[in-house]
Backbone as CSV, one residue per row, in Angstrom:
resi,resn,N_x,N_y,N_z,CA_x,CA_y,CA_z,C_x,C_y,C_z
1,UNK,73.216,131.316,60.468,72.749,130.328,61.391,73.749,129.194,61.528
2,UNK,74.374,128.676,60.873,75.121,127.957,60.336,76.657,127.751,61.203
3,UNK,77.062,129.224,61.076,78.148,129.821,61.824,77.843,129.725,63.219
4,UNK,76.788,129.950,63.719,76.202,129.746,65.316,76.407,128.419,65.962
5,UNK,76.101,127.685,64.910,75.711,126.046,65.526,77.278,125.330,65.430
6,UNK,77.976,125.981,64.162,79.210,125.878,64.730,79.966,125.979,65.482
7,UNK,79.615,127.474,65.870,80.208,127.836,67.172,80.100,127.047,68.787
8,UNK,78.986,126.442,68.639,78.043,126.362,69.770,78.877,124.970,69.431
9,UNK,78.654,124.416,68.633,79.281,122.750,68.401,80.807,122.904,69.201
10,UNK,81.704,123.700,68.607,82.746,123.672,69.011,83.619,124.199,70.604
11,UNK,82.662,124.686,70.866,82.183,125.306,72.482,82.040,123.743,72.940
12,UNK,80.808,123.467,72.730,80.583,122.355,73.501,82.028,121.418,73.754
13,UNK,82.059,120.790,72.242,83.396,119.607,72.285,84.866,120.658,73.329
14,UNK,84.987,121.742,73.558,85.978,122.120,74.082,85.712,121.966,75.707
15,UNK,84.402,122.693,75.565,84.451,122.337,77.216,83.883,120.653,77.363
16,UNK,84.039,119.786,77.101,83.928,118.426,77.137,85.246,117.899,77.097
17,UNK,86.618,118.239,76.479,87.888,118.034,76.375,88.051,118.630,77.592
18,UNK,87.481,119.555,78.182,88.201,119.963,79.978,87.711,119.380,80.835
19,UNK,86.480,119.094,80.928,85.781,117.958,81.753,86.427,116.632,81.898
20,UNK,87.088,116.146,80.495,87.920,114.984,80.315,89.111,115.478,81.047
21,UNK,89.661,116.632,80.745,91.201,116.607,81.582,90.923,116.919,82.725
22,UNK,89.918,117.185,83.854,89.906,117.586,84.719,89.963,115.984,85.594
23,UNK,88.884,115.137,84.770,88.868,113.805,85.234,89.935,113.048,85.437
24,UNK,91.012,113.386,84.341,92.447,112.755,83.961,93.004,113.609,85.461
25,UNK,93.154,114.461,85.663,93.815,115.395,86.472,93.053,114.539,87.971
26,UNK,92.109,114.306,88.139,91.978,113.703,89.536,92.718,112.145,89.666
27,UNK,92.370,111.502,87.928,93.247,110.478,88.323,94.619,110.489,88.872
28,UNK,95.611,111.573,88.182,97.159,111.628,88.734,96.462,112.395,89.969
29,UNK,95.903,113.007,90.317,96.203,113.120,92.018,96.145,111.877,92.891
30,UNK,94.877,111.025,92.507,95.098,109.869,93.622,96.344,108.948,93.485
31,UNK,97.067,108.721,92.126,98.284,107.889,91.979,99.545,108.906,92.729
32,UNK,99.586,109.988,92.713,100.793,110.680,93.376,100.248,110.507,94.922
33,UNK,99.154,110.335,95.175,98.803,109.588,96.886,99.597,108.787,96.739
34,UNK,98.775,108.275,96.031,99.476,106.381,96.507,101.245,106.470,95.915
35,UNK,101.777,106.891,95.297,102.952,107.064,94.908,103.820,107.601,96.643
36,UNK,103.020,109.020,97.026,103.875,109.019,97.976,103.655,108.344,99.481
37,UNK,102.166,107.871,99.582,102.540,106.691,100.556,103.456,105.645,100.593
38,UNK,103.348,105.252,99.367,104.437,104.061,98.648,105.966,104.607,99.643
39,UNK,106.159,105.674,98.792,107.681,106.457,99.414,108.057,106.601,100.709
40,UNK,106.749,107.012,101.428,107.053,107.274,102.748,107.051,106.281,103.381
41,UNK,106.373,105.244,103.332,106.443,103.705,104.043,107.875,103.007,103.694
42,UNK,108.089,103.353,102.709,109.893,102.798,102.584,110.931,103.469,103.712
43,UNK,110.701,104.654,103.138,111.345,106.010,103.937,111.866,105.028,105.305
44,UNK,110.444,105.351,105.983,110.212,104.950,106.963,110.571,103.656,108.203
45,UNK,110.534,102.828,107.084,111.135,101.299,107.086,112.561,101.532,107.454
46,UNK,112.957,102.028,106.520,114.511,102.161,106.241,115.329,102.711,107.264
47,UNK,114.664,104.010,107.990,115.485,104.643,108.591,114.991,103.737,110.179
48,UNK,113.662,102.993,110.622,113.621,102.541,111.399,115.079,101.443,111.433
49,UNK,114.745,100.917,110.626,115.765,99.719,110.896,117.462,100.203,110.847
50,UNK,117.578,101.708,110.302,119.208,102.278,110.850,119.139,102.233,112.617
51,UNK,117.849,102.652,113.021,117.896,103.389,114.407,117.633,101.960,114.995
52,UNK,116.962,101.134,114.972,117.221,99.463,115.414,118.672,98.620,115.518
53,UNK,118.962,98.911,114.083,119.811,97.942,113.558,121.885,98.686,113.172
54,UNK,121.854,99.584,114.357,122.780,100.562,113.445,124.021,99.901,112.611
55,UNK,124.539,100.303,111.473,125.597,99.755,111.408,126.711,99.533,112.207
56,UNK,127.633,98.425,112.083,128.612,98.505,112.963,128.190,97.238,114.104
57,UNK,126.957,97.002,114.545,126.366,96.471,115.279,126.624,97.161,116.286
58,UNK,125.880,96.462,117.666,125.634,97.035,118.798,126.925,95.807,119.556
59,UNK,127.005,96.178,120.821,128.445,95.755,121.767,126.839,94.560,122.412
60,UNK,127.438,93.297,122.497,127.017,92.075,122.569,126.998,91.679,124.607
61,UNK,128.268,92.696,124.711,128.548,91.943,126.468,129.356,93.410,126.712
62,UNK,128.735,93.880,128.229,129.696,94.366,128.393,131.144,94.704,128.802
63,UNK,131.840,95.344,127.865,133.385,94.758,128.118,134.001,96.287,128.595
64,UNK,135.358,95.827,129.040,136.196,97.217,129.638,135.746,97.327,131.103
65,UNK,135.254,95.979,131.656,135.213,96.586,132.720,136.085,96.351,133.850
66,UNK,135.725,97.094,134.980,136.751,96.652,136.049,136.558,96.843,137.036
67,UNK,136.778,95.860,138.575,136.531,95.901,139.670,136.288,97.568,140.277
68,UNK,135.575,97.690,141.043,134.936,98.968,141.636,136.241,99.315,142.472
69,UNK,136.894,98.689,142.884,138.466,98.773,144.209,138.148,97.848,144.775
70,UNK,137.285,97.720,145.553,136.548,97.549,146.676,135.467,96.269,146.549
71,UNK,135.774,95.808,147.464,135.214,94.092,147.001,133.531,94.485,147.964
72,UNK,132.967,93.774,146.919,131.151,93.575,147.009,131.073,94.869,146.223
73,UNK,131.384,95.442,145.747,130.620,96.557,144.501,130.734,96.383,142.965
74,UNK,129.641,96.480,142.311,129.247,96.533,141.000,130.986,97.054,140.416
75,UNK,131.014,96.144,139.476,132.095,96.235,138.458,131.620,97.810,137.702
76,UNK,132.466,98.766,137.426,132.255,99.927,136.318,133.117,99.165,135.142
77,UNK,131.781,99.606,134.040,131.905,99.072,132.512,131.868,100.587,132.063
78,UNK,133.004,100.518,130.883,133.051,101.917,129.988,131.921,101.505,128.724
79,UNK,131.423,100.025,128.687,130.830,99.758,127.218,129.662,99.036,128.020
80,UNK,128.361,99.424,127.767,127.016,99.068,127.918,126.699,97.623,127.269
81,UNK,126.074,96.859,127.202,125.576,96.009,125.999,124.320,96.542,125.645
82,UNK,124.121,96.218,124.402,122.956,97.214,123.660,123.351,98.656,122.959
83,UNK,124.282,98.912,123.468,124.634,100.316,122.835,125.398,100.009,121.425
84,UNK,125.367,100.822,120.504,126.673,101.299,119.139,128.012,101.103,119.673
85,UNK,128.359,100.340,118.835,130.166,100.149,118.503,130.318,101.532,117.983
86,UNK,129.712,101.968,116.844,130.519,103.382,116.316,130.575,104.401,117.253
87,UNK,129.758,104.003,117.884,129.174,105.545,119.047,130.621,105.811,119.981
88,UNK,131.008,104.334,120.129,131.840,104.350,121.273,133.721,104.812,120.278
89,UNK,133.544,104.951,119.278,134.640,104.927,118.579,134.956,106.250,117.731
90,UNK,135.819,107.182,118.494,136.047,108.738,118.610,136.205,109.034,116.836
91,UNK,136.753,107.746,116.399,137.345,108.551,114.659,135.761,109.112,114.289
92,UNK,135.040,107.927,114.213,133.752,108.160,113.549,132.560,108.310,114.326
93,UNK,132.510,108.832,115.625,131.328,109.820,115.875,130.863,110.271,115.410
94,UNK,131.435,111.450,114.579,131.000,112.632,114.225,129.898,111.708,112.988
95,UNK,130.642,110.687,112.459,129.188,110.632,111.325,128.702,109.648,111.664
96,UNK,128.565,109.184,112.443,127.760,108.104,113.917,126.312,109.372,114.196
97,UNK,126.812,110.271,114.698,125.854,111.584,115.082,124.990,112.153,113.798
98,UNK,125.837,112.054,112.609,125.173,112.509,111.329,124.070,111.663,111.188
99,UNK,124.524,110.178,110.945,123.439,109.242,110.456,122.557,109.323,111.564
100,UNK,122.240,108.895,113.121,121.272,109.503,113.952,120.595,110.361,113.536
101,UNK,120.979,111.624,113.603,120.118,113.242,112.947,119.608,112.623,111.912
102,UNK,120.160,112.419,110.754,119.345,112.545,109.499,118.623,111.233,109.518
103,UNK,118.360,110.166,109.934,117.545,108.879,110.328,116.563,109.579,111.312
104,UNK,116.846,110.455,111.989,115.687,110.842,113.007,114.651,111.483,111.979
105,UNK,115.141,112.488,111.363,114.945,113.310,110.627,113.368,113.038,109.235
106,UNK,114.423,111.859,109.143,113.770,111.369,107.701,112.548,110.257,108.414
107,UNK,113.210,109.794,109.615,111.408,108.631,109.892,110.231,110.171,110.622
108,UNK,110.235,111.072,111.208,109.926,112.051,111.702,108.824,112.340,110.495
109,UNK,109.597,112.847,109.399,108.568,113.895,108.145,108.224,112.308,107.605
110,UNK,108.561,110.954,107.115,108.133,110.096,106.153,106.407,110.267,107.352
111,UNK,107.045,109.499,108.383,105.565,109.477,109.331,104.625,110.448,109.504
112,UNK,104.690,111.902,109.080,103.588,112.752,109.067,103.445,112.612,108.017
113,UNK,103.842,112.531,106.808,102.951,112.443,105.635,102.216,111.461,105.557
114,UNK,103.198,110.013,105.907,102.084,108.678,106.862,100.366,109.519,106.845
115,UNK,100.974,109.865,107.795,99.467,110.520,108.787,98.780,111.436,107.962
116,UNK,99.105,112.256,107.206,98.916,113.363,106.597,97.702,112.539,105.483
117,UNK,98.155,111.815,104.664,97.944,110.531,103.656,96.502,110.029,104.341
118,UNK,97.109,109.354,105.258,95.847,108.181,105.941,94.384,109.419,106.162
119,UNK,95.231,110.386,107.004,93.847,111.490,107.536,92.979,111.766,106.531
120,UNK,93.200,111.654,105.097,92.628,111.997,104.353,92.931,113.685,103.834
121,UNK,94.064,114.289,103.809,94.105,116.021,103.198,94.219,115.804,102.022
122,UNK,92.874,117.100,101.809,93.061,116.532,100.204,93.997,117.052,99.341
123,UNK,94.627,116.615,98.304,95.613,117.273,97.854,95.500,118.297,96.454
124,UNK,94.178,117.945,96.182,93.939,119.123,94.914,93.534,120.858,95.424
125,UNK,93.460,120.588,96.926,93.173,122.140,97.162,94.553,122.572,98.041
């Protein structure tokens, strides 16, 4: 009899130690929420303000330009105002174009998990 109630004792306390880790286990799911909202709102931040703010700054006035020939017509400008200095500068396009892509890239997926997060999916299933 003895041996039974042992058994039964030690049954119990085990499945009571899984009940406890299962509880522990929902706590790290809601902190890896909030962990990767945390992440993605940076993310997010960050690459907005590349695609705002690019390095290099943006061209202030536009310059390069020059009479149309022909008097009463709009001056042609090779440089916009508002546009990228790097954009306009052949050495470093190519990673002018990189940082674009991968800034598109990275505010794109931070913002669906955004969404993903807020909607509520749950993440233990």
């Amino acid at each position: 009899m003895e041996v039974n109630g042992r058994e039964d004792h030690q049954h119990q306390e085990s499945s009571e130690w899984f009940v406890k880790y299962l509880k522990r286990q929902g706590d790290w799911l809601e902190k890896t929420r909030g962990n990767l909202m945390v992440a993605a709102t940076v993310i997010a931040g960050m690459s907005f303000q590349v695609m705002v703010n690019p390095p290099g700054g943006v061209w202030q006035s536009d310059n390069n330009c020059s009479s149309g020939g022909q008097t009463g017509t709009d001056p042609v400008c090779k440089v916009k105002a508002g546009t990228a200095i790097l954009e306009h500068e052949s050495s470093k396009r190519g990673l002018y174009l990189g940082m674009i892509i991968s800034s598109t890239v990275s505010f794109s997926a931070s913002m669906s998990l955004i969404l993903l997060v807020i909607s509520g999916l749950r993440l233990r299933y």
